[in-house]
N, C-alpha and C positions, 0 to 999 in steps of 0.2 A: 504494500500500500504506500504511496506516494506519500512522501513526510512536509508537514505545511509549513511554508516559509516566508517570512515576511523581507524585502529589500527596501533597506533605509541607505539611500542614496542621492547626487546629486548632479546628474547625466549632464554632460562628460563624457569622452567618447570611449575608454576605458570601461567605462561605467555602463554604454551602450553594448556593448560587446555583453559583460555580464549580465544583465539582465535578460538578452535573447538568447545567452548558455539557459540560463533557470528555467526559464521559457519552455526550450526544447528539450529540458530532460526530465524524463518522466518519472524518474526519482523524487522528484520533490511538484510541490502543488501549491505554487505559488499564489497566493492568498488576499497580498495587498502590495502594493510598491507606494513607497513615502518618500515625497522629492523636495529638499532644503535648497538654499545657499549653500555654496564652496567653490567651486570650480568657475560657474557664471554665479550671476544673483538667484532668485530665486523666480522673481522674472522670468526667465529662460528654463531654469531646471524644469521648472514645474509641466509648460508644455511640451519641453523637450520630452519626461518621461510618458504624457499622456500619447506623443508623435512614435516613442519608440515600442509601446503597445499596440498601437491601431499598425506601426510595419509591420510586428510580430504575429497579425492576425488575434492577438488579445484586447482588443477595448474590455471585454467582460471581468479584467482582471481589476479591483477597487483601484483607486488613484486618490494618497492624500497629499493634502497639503503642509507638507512643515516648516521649520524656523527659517525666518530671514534674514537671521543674524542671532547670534553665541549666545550662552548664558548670559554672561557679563561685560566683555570689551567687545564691542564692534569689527571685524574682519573689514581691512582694509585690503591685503591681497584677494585677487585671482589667477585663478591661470590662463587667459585670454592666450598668454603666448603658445602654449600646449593645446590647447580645446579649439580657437579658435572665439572669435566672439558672440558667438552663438551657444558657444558649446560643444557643436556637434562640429569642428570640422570644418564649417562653412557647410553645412550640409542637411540643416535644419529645413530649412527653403524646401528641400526635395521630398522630404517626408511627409506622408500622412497628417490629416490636421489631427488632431485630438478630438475623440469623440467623448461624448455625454455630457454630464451637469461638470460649472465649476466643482473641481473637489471639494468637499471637507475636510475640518481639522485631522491632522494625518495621526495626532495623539490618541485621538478620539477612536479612528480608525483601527490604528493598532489593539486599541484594548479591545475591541469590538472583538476583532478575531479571535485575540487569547481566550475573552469572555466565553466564545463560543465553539472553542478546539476542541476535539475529546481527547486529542492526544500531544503531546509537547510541539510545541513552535520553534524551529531554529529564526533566527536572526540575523540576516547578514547587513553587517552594518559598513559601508564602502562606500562613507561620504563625512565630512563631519559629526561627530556624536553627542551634539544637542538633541536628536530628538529621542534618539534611543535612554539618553540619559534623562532627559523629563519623563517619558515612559514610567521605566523604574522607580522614578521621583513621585511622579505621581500614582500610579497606582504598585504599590507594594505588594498587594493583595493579589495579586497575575502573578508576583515573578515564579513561584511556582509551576507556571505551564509553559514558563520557556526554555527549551530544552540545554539549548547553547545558544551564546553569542560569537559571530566571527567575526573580524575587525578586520579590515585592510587597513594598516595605519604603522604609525610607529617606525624606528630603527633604534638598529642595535647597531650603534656606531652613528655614523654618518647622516644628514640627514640631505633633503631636495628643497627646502626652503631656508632651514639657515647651515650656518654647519652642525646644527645638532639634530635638526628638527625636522619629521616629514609634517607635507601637508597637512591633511585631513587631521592629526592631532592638534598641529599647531592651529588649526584653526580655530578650536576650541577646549583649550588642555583642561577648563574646569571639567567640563562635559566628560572630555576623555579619562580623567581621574576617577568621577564617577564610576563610568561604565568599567574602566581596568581595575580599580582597586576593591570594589566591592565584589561580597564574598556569598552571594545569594545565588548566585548563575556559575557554570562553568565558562570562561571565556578562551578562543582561540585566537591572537594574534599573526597576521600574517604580514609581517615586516617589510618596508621598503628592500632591502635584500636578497629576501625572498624572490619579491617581486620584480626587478631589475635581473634577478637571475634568469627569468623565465622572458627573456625580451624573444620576440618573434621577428622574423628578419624579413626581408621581399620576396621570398620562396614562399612561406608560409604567407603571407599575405594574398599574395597569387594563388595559393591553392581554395583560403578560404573565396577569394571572388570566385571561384570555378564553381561553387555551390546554386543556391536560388539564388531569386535579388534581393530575399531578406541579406545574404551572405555576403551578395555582390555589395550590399548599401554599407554593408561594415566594413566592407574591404576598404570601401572607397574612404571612411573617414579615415581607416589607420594609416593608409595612402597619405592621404593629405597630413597627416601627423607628422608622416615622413619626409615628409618633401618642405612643413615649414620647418621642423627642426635641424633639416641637414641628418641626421642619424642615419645611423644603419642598418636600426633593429628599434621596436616600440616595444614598451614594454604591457604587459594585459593586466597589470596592476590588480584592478575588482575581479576581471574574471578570473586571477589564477585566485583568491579566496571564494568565488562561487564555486568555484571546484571543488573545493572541499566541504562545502554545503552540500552540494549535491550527490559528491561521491565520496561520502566521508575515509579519510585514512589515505588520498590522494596525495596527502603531502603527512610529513613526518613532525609528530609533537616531541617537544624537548619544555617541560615545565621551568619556568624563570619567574623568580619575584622581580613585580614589576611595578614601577610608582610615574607617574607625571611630574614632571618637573612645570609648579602653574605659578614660580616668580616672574620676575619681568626684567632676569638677564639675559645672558646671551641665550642660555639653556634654557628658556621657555620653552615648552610645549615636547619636551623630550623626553622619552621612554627612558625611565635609567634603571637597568640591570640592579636588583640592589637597594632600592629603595631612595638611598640620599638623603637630601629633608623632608620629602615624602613618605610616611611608612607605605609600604611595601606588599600586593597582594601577588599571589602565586598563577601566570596565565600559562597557555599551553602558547607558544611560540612554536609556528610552523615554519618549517624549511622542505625542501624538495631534494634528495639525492640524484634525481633520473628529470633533467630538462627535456631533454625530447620527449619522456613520454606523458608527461606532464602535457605540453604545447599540442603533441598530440592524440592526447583525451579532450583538452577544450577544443578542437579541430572538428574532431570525430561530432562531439555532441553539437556543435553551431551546425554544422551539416546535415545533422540524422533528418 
């Protein structure tokens, strides 16, 4: 029986790519997608995700609305230079309008489904985590029915916004402390590292267009991804942690206590091994042994 999933995300072409993985694997029974600020504003996420269900042949799949900005300090960055200012790539234009009523609150939403699961929810949370961490905030009485949380965020080491810091944490490290330190949920971490491991190069881009035109329309943003950064390889950031939502044990756990760093030095918004001045909760930190065959299991399932 297909395991019910909820995606808290903020599309992003990265982000596009996973969400039409969950989509097409019948492993899991995606439930609701909840689209914030991070990558564009909220603005753009929000139709971007309703544009990337109506490609996917899902409009029937809920669509909420989430934060437009952090718990506390205001996000100044985006990633316009990766995304595109759309989001998509430049490639927003080409898709599907969004179908049905504006959404509702995407908080609302999510409890709506745990309210009404009969069996545990995973979580993929591969955007900012405001809303996953209001979730929790708010309603206590759910966390129970949430099986696992999986996180695309974080390094261990190095980071892609400052030198300590990825994204998606940095963009809101109260949020993130939340959801990593607290000890109600099992949570999976799947690390900038990880992530950048598993970069896909214009082979693998070319095989995915060889697919439908849902496949071809992905092709074409990570194309374009390629061709604004100069690179030689994208990395699939969200969908190598959908992978492991959907086919759990796709990548390798290694438990590491893990704290937010949510001063306002340099080390803002960073994952530290260890704890530091944050005490310290224990996550399951995934890595991958086998890049190809990682790259092609998310291959195989965008295709099927």
């Amino acid at each position: 029986m297909p395991r019910p999933l909820i995606i808290d995300t903020d599309p992003g072409v990265d982000d596009a790519v996973a969400i039409v993985l969950a989509l097409r694997s019948p492993d899991v029974d995606v439930r609701a997608v909840v689209a914030s600020y991070g990558n564009v504003g909220l603005d753009r996420t929000l139709p971007n995700a309703g544009r990337l269900l109506a490609l996917a042949g899902r409009p029937d799949v809920p669509l909420g609305t989430g934060a437009d900005r952090p718990l506390v300090h205001r996000l100044e960055r985006r990633a316009t230079h990766v995304h595109g200012i759309d989001g998509l790539g430049g490639r927003a234009a080409a898709l599907p309008e969004p179908v049905g009523p504006v959404p509702g609150s995407g908080i609302a939403l999510m409890a709506r489904i745990l309210q009404e699961a009969t069996e545990p929810v995973t979580i993929a949370a591969i955007g900012p985590l405001t809303d996953t961490a209001l979730l929790l905030a708010a309603h206590p009485e759910l966390v129970e029915r949430i099986d696992r949380i999986v996180v695309m965020g974080g390094a261990i080491g190095g980071g892609n916004v400052t030198g300590a810091a990825e994204f998606n944490v940095h963009a809101d490290p109260e949020a993130a402390h939340r959801v990593l330190t607290q000890t109600e949920v099992p949570v999976a971490l799947v690390p900038l590292g990880t992530t950048l491991a598993c970069a896909a190069g214009p082979e693998w881009v070319a095989a995915l267009a060889t697919g439908d035109p849902v496949c071809a329309e992905l092709a074409a943003m990570l194309g374009g991804y390629l061709d604004r950064t100069g690179h030689d390889a994208v990395a699939l950031h969200d969908a190598i942690a959908l992978l492991d939502c959907v086919a759990p044990g796709s990548l390798v756990a290694q438990p590491v206590p893990l704290a937010v760093d949510t001063g306002f030095g340099p080390a803002r918004g960073a994952t530290v091994p260890g704890g530091g001045p944050e005490p310290a909760s224990t996550v399951d930190v995934l890595s991958t042994p086998d890049v190809p065959a990682v790259l092609d299991a998310v291959l195989d399932r965008l295709r099927d």
